[in-house]
N, C-alpha and C positions, 0 to 999 in steps of 0.2 A: 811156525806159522805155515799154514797150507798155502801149496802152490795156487795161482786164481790165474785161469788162463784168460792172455785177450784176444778176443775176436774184434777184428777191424768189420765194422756195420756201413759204414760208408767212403772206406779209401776208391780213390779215382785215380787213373792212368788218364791221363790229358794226350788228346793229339799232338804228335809230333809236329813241330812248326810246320815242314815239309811234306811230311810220309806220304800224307793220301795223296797231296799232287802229284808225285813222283807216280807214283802207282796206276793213275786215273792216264784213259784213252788222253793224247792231245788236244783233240777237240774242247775236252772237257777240262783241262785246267785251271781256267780262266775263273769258271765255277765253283770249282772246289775249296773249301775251307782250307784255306795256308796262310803262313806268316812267311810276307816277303820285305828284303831289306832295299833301301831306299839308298843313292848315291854318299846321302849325308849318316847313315850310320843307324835311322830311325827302322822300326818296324813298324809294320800295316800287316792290322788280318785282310786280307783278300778273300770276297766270298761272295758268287754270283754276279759276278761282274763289278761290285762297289770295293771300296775298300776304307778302313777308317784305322785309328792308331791303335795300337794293337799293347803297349805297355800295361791296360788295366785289368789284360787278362793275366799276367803273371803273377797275380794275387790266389788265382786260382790253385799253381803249382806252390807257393810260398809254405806249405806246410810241412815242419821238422826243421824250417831254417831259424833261423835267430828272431830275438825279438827286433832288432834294429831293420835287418832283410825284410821281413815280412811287412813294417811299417814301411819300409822304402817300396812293395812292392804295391801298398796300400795307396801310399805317394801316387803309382803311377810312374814312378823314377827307374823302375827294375823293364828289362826288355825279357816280351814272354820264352826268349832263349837262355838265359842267366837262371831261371829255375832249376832247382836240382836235377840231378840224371833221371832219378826213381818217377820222376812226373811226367815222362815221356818215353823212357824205356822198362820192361818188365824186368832184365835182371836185376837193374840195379834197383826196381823198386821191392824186389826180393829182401835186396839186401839191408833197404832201409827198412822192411818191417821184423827182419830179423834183427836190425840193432832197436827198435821199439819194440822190441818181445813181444811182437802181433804173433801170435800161432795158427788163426783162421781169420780167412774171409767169408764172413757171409753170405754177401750179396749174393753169388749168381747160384748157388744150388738152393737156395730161396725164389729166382725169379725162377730155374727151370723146374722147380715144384710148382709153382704157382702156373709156369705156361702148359704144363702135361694136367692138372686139374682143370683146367681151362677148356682144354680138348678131350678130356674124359664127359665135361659136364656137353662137348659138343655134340658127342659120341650118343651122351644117353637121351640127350635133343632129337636124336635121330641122323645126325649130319657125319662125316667121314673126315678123321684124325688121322695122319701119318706125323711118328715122331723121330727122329733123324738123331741117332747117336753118332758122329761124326767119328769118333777117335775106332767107336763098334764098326765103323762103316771103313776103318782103315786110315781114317783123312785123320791127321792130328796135328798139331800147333797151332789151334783158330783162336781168334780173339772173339769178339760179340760185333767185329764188322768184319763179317766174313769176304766181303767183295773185295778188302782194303790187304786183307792178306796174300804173301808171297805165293798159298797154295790155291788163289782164287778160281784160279781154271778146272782147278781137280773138283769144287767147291760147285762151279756154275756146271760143268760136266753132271755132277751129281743130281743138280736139281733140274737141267734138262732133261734125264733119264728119268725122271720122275713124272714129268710134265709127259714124257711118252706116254708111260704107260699107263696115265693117266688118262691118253686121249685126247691132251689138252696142247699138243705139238706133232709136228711130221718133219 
């Protein structure tokens, strides 16, 4: 039988319960999308100042776990912490699609084809496209929220310098 390769078309990497808070100015924590724990043990997504219970997102990360898990986390019963490692970190979601023989991911060399036609069709509109290869440009290990990464400075550096010489900062 021939080998049939699978391309994952819509796996997700879920916010870290924490990560962006940790990351974001203090001002702004308050604001930011985070799961925080509560004296009695419960979770709350915290987001913009509100906050509401936060268990019925861990149906979100539930994928690859059992069928009993993923009905408990269907319940509501599962804390969006108790999700597997692979739904919040990249190694280890390496590793869950290496034990699902996932070979490729689609998605994002599909949205950056689609966002570089996007800015070709702006280009021939008559309007002005700069396309930013980040890893070409030196900067590497970005995720798709570049703000929220460890190398953000290198990242906002980048796009200030642009905004110079664009005219559009002093």
């Amino acid at each position: 039988m021939a080998h049939t390769p699978i391309v994952d078309a819509d796996g997700h990497v879920l916010e870290p319960p924490t990560g962006m808070a940790e990351r974001a100015p203090a001002k702004f924590r308050d604001r930011i999308w985070q799961i925080v724990t509560r004296p009695d043990g419960s979770e709350w997504l915290r987001y913009n100042g509100g906050e509401r219970p936060a268990n019925g997102l861990a149906l979100a990360g539930a994928g690859g776990m059992s069928a009993a898990e993923r009905e408990r986390a269907r319940r509501g019963e599962m804390k969006y912490s108790e999700v597997r490692a692979g739904a919040f970190r990249p190694l280890p979601r390496l590793a869950d699609m290496d034990g699902d023989g996932i070979e490729q991911d689609a998605r994002w060399p599909t949205i950056r084809r689609n966002g570089v036609a996007f800015g070709e069709a702006i280009t021939k509109a008559g309007g002005k496209v700069d396309v930013v290869d980040l890893p070409k440009a030196g900067i590497r290990g970005n995720s798709h929220m570049l703000m929220m990464d460890r190398n953000n400075l290198e990242v906002a550096a980048l796009i200030q310098r642009w905004l110079e010489q664009q005219g559009l900062y002093r």
